[in-house]
Structure formats: structure tokens, C-alpha cells
C-alpha positions as CSV (number, residue, x, y, z in Angstrom):
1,X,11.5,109.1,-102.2
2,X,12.8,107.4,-98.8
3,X,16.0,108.2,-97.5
4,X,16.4,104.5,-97.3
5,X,16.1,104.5,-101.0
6,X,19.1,106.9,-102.2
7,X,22.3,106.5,-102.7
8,X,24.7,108.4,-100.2
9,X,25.6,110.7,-103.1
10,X,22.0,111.9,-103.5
11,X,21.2,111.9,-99.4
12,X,24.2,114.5,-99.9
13,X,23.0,116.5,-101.9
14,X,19.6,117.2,-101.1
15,X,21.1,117.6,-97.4
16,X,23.0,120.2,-99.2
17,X,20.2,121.8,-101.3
18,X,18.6,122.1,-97.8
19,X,21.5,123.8,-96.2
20,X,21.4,126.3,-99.3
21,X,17.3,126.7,-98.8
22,X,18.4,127.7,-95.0
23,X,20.9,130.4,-95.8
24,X,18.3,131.9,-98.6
25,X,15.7,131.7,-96.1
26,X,17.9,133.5,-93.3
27,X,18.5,136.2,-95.7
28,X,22.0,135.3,-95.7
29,X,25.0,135.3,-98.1
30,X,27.6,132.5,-98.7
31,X,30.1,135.0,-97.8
32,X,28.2,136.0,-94.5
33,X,27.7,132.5,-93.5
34,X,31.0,131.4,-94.3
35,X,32.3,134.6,-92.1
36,X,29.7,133.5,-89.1
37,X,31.2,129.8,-89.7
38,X,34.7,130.4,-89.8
39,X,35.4,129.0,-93.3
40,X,35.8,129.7,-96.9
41,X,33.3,131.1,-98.8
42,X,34.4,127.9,-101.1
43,X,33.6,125.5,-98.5
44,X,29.5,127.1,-98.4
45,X,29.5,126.2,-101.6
46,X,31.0,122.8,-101.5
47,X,28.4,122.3,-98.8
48,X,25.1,123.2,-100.3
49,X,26.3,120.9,-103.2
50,X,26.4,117.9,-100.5
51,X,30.5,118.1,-100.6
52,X,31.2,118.6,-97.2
53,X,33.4,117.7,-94.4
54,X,31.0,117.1,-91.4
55,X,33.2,119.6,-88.7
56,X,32.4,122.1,-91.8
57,X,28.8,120.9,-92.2
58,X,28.2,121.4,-88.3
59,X,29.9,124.6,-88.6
60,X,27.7,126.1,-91.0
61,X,24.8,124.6,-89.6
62,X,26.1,126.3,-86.1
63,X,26.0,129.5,-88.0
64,X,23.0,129.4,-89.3
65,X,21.1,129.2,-85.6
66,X,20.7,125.0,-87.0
67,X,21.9,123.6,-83.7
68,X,18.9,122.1,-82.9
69,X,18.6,120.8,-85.9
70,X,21.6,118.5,-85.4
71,X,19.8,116.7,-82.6
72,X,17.0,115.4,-85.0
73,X,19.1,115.1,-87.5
74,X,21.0,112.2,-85.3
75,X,19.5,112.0,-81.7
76,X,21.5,110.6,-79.0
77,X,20.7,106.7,-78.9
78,X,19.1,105.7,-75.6
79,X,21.0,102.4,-73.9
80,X,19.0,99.9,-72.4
81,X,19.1,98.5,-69.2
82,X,20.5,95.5,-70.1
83,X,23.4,97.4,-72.4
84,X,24.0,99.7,-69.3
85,X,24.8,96.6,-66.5
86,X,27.0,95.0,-69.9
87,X,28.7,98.1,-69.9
88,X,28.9,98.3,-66.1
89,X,30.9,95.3,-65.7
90,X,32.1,93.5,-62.5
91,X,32.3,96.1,-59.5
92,X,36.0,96.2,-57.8
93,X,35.9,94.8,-54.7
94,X,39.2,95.8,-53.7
95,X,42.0,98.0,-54.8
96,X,44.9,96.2,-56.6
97,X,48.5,96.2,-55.4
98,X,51.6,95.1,-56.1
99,X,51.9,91.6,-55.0
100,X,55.4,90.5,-53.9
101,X,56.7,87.5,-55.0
102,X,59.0,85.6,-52.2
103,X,62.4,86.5,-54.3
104,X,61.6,90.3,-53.9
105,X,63.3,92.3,-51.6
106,X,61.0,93.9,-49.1
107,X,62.1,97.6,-47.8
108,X,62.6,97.6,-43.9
109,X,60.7,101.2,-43.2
């Protein structure tokens, strides 16, 4: 079925059931990934059940060598030109100072 087509519970967990398919493949425990992840052995499981927090996701996917994966998973958007000279703005033509009003005292250096 299409990603498109699940609900956000069932994206979860088959992003979980992959995470789990990971570990097994790497040989790896829950305990020895949460060790390599720095988290709770609770929070692997959580995880390859699709009920994470994404800093734990990443974590876990950090530890098991997924890094790369993150970049497919959500690639960096590209701007456009035409986004990039929005974002640019106008250029500064000069610096802004203070401007003294004609009740200000001005200091005799």
C-alpha cells in the first residue's frame, strides 16, 4: 500500500517494524542498541512498535550505522532561485545610526 494511503499510526509502525528488521539484521540486541543509543532498553521497544520520540528515533537509528538513511528518509529541500532572492531581501545600503532629534543634547568631544 502507498504511504500516502496510511494513516500516521500505521506509517509508525511499519517504520518501526523496520527499525526492529535493522537491529535483527545487525545481529544486535535491544539492550545493545539501546547501550550504543544512549537510552532505555524500554525506549527500543517503544520504537520498533512505531512509539517514538524522533531525538530517540534518530538516536537509535544513529546507532545502528542508519545515518544515511535519514537523508532519504527526509532529504534536504532544494530552494529555488526565486525563494533564495525572496529570502535575500533588500541589500543595506548603509549602516543605521542613531538619528538625533533637534531637542537632544549633543556631547561636545
Amino acid at each position: 500500500m502507498e504511504a500516502s494511503k496510511k494513516t500516521p499510526v500505521a506509517l509508525a509502525e511499519e517504520l518501526g517494524e523496520r527499525l526492529r528488521q535493522a537491529r535483527l539484521n545487525s545481529d544486535l540486541t535491544q539492550v545493545e542498541v539501546a547501550e550504543r543509543a544512549g537510552v532505555s532498553r524500554k525506549i527500543v521497544l517503544n520504537a520498533e512498535k512505531g512509539k517514538a520520540q524522533l531525538e530517540s528515533f534518530v538516536a537509535i537509528m544513529l546507532a545502528l550505522n542508519l545515518s544515511e538513511q535519514l537523508d532519504l528518509f527526509l532529504p534536504r529541500p532544494q530552494v529555488s532561485p526565486v525563494q533564495l532572492i525572496k529570502l535575500q531581501g533588500k541589500k543595506r545600503q548603509r549602516a543605521s545610526g542613531q538619528r538625533k532629534g533637534s531637542d537632544e543634547e549633543i556631547s561636545q568631544w
